[in-house]
C-alpha positions in Angstrom: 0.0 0.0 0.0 1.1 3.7 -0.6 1.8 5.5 2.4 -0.3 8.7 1.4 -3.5 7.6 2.8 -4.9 6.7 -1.2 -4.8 2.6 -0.5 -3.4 2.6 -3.6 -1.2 -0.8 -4.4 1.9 -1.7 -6.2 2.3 -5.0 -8.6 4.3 -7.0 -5.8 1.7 -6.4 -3.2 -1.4 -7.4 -5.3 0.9 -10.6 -6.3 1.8 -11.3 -3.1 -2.1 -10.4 -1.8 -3.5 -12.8 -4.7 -0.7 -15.9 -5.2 0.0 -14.6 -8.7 2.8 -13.6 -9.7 4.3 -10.4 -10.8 4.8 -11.5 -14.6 1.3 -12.4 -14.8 -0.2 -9.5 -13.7 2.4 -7.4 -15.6 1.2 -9.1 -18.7 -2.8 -8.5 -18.2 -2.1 -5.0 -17.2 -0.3 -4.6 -20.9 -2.6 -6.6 -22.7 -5.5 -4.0 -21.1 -7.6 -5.9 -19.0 -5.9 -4.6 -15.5 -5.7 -1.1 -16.3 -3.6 0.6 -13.6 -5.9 3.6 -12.1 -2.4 5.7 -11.8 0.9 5.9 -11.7 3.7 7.1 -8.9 6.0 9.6 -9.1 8.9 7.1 -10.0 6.7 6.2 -13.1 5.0 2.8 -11.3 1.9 1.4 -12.0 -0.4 1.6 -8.8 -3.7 -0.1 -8.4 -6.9 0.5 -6.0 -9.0 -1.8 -3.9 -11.6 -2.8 -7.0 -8.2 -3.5 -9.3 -7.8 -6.0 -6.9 -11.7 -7.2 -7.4 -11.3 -6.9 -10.7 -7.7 -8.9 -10.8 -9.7 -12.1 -9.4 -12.5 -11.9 -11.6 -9.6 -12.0 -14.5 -8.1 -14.6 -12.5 -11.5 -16.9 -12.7 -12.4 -16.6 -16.0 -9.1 -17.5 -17.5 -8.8 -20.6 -15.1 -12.2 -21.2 -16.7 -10.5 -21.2 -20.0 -11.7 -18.0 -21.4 -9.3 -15.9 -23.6 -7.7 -12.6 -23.5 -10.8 -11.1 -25.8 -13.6 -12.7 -24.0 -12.8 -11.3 -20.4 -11.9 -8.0 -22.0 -15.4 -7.7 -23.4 -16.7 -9.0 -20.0 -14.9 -6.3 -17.8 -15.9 -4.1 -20.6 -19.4 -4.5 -20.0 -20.2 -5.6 -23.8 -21.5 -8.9 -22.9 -22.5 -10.6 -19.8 -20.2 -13.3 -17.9 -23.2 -15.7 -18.6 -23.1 -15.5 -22.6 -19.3 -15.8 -22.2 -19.8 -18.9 -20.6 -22.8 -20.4 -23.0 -20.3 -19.7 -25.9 -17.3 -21.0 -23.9 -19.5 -23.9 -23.3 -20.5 -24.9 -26.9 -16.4 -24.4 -27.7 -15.8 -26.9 -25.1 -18.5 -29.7 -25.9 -16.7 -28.7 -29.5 -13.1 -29.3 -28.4 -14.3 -32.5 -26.3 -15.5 -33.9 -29.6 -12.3 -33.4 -31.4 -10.7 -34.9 -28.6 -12.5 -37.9 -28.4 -11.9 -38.5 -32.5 -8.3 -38.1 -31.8 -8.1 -40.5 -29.1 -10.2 -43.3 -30.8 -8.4 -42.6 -33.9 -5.0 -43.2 -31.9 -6.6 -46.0 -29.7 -6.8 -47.7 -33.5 -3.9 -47.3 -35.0 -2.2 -48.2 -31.5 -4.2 -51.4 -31.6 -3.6 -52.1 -35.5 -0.1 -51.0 -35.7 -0.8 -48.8 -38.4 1.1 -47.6 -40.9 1.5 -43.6 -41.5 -0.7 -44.1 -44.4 -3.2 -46.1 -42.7 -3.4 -43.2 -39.6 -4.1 -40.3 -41.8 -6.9 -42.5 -44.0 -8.4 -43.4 -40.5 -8.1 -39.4 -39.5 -9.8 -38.5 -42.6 -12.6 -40.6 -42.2 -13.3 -40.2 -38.7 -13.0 -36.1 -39.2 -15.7 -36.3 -41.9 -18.7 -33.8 -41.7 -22.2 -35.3 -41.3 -23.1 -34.4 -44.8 -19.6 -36.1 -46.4 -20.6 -39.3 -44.0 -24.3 -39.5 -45.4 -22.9 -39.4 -48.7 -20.5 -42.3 -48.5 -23.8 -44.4 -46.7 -26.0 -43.4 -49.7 -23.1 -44.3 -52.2 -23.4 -47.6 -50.6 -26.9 -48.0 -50.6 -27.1 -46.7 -54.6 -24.7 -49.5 -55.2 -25.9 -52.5 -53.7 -29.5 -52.0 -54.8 -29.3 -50.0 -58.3 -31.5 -51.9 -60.3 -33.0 -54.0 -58.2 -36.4 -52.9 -57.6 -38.3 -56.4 -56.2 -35.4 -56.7 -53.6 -37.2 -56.5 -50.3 -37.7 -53.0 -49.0 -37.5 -54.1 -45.6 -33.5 -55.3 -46.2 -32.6 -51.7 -48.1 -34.3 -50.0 -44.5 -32.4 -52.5 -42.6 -29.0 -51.8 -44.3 -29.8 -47.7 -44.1 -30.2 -48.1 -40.3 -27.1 -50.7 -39.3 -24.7 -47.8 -41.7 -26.0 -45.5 -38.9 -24.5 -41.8 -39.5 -21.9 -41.7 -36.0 -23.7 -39.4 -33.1 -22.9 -36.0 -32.7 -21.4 -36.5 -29.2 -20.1 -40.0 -29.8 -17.9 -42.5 -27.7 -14.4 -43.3 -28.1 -15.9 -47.1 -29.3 -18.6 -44.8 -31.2 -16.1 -43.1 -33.3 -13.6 -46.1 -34.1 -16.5 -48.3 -35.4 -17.3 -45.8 -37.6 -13.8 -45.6 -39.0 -14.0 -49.2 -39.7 -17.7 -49.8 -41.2 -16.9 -46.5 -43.4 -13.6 -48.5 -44.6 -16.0 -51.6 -45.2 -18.8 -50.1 -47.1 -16.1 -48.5 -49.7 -14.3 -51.9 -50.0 -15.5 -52.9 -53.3 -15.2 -56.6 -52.8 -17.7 -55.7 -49.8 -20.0 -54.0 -51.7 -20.1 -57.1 -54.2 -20.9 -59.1 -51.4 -23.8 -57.3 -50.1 -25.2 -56.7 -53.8 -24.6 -60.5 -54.8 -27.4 -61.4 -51.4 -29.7 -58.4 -52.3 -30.0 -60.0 -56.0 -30.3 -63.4 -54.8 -33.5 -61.8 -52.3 -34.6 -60.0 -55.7 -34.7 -63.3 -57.6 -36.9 -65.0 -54.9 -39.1 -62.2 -55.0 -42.1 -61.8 -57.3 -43.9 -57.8 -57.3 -46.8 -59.2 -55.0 -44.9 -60.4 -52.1 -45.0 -58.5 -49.0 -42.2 -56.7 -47.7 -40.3 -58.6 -44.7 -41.1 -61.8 -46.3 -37.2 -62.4 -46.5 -37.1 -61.6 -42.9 -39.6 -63.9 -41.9 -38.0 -66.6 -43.8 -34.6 -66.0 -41.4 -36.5 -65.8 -38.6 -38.1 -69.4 -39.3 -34.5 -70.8 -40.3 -33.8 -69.7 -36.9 -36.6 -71.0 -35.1 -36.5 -74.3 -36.9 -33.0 -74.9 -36.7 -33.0 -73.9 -33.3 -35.3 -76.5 -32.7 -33.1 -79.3 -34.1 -30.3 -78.4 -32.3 -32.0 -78.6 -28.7 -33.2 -81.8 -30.0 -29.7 -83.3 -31.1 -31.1 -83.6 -34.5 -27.8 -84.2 -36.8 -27.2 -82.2 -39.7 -26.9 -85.3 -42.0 -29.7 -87.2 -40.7 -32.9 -88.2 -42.0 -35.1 -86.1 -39.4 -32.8 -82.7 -40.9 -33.8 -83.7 -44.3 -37.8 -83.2 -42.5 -36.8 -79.9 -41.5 -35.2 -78.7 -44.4 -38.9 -79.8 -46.5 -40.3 -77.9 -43.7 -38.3 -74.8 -44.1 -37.8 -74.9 -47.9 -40.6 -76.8 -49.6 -39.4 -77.5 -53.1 -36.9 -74.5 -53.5 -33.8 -74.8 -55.2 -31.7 -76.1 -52.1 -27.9 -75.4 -53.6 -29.6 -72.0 -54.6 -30.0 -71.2 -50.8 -27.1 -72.8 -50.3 -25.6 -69.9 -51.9 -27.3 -67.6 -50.3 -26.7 -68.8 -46.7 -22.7 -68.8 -47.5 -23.1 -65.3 -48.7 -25.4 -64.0 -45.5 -23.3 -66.1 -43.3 -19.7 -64.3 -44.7 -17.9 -63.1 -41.7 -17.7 -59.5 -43.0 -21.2 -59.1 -42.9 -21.2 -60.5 -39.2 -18.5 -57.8 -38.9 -20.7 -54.7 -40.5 -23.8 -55.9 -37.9 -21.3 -55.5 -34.8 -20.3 -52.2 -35.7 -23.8 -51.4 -36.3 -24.7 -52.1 -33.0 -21.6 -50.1 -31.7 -22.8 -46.5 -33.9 -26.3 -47.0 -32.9 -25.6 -47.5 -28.8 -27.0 -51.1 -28.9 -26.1 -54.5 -27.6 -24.9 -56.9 -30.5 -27.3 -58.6 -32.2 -27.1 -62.1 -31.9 -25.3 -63.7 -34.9 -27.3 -67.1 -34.7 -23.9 -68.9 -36.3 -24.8 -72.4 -34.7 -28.6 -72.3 -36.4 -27.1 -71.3 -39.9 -24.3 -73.3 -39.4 -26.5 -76.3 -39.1 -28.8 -75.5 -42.2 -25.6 -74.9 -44.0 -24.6 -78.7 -43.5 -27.9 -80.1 -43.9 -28.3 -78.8 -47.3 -25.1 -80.0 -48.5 -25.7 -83.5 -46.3 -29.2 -83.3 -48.6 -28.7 -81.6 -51.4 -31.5 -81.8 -54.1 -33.2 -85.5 -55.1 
């Protein structure tokens, strides 16, 4: 204090009245958010009892985060410290984001071993916008079904849902399925895949039948092979021939064979687990054992 009776105060008393240090307060006072209210004779800067108010209220909001400009419009009385802190808010949700892409992308390629190459491919992907992401799901989508109107609508609904767009506040998991499935669905031999069992679900199809026929038909193929499992019923016996007739009736049994295979491929298995992931669910069950069991029947009984 300045022995004049003003309770005026020097830089190394409100440092050594606040914790800071001199530097710091040096600095705000040149940057113009601690504006000295005069100065001493020997050319000092000297500060009053609501610089030191002020000093602390500097002191908060910058261990909140908030820059230089921000508390200078505060203290300036051009906005409030509550719409300073909405908008310092929405950064932050904005920088947790980022983070959490970076971290899942570098969880990845930790896990992988990636190479450089592979990293920035998997940055790229995982930085997309929303719009650049729905247009690499509908690119899919265009692909696998162009020209194949009696496929079942119910499957091209399915497929839009399981390439789920990734949340706008996603997990670490959230964000690292994503990178994969978005790899997978522009994998050409992947999209062949998926186009070669919407065509064989087109051919079965006539323009009458309903939509979620074919899912029916899986569901049944479950239940019935289910069924024969609990029972010990072996794939090559003559009671799976029964359920086979049961299931199939007179359809063209290496033709689902083919079919099966295809819907059975272990990338598809893969696309449905990250599915689940993107859209917050619990894995779907797989059902391997039941088509695994109608897969050996029909070649144990292949067409008489």
């Amino acid at each position: 204090m300045i022995d004049d009776g003003t309770e005026l105060f020097t830089i190394g008393e409100l440092a050594r009245s606040t914790g800071l240090t001199v530097r710091t307060i040096r600095y705000w006072s040149d940057e113009g958010v601690l504006t000295p209210v005069t100065r001493s004779a020997g050319g000092y800067r000297l500060y009053d009892a609501g610089s030191a108010a002020r000093l602390e209220l500097i002191r908060t909001l910058r261990e909140l985060g908030l820059g230089l400009d921000a508390v200078r419009r505060v203290l300036a009385g051009e906005t409030t410290v509550a719409q300073v802190a909405a908008a310092h808010v929405s950064a932050l949700d904005a920088q947790i984001s980022s983070l959490k892409v970076t971290r899942a992308v570098l969880s990845t390629v930790a896990r992988r071993g990636s190479t450089a190459e592979e990293m920035t491919l998997m940055n790229k992907l995982a930085r997309l916008s929303a719009a650049e992401r729905r247009r690499i799901v509908e690119e899919f989508l265009a692909e696998v079904f162009d020209g194949l109107d009696t496929a079942d609508p119910d499957i091209r609904t399915r497929l839009r849902f399981h390439a789920a767009h990734l949340p706008d506040d996603p997990t670490p998991e959230q964000v690292d399925a994503w990178v994969e499935l978005a790899e997978l669905i522009q994998d050409p031999e992947f999209r062949a895949l998926m186009r070669a069992m919407v065509e064989f679900n087109a051919a079965d199809r006539g323009p009458e039948v309903p939509a979620g026929t074919s899912l029916w038909f899986m569901s049944r193929l479950i239940q019935l092979a289910g069924e024969a499992l609990r029972e010990g019923t072996a794939p090559d016996s003559p009671e799976a021939d029964g359920v086979l007739r049961g299931l199939l009736g007179d359809a063209d049994r290496a033709a689902v064979l083919d079919r099966l295979t295809a819907a059975a491929n272990v990338r598809v298995a893969r696309y449905r687990e990250l599915s689940a992931v993107l859209n917050g669910l619990e894995p779907a069950a797989g059902y391997e054992r039941e088509f695994a069991w109608v897969v050996a029947a029909l070649r144990a009984h292949p067409d008489r």
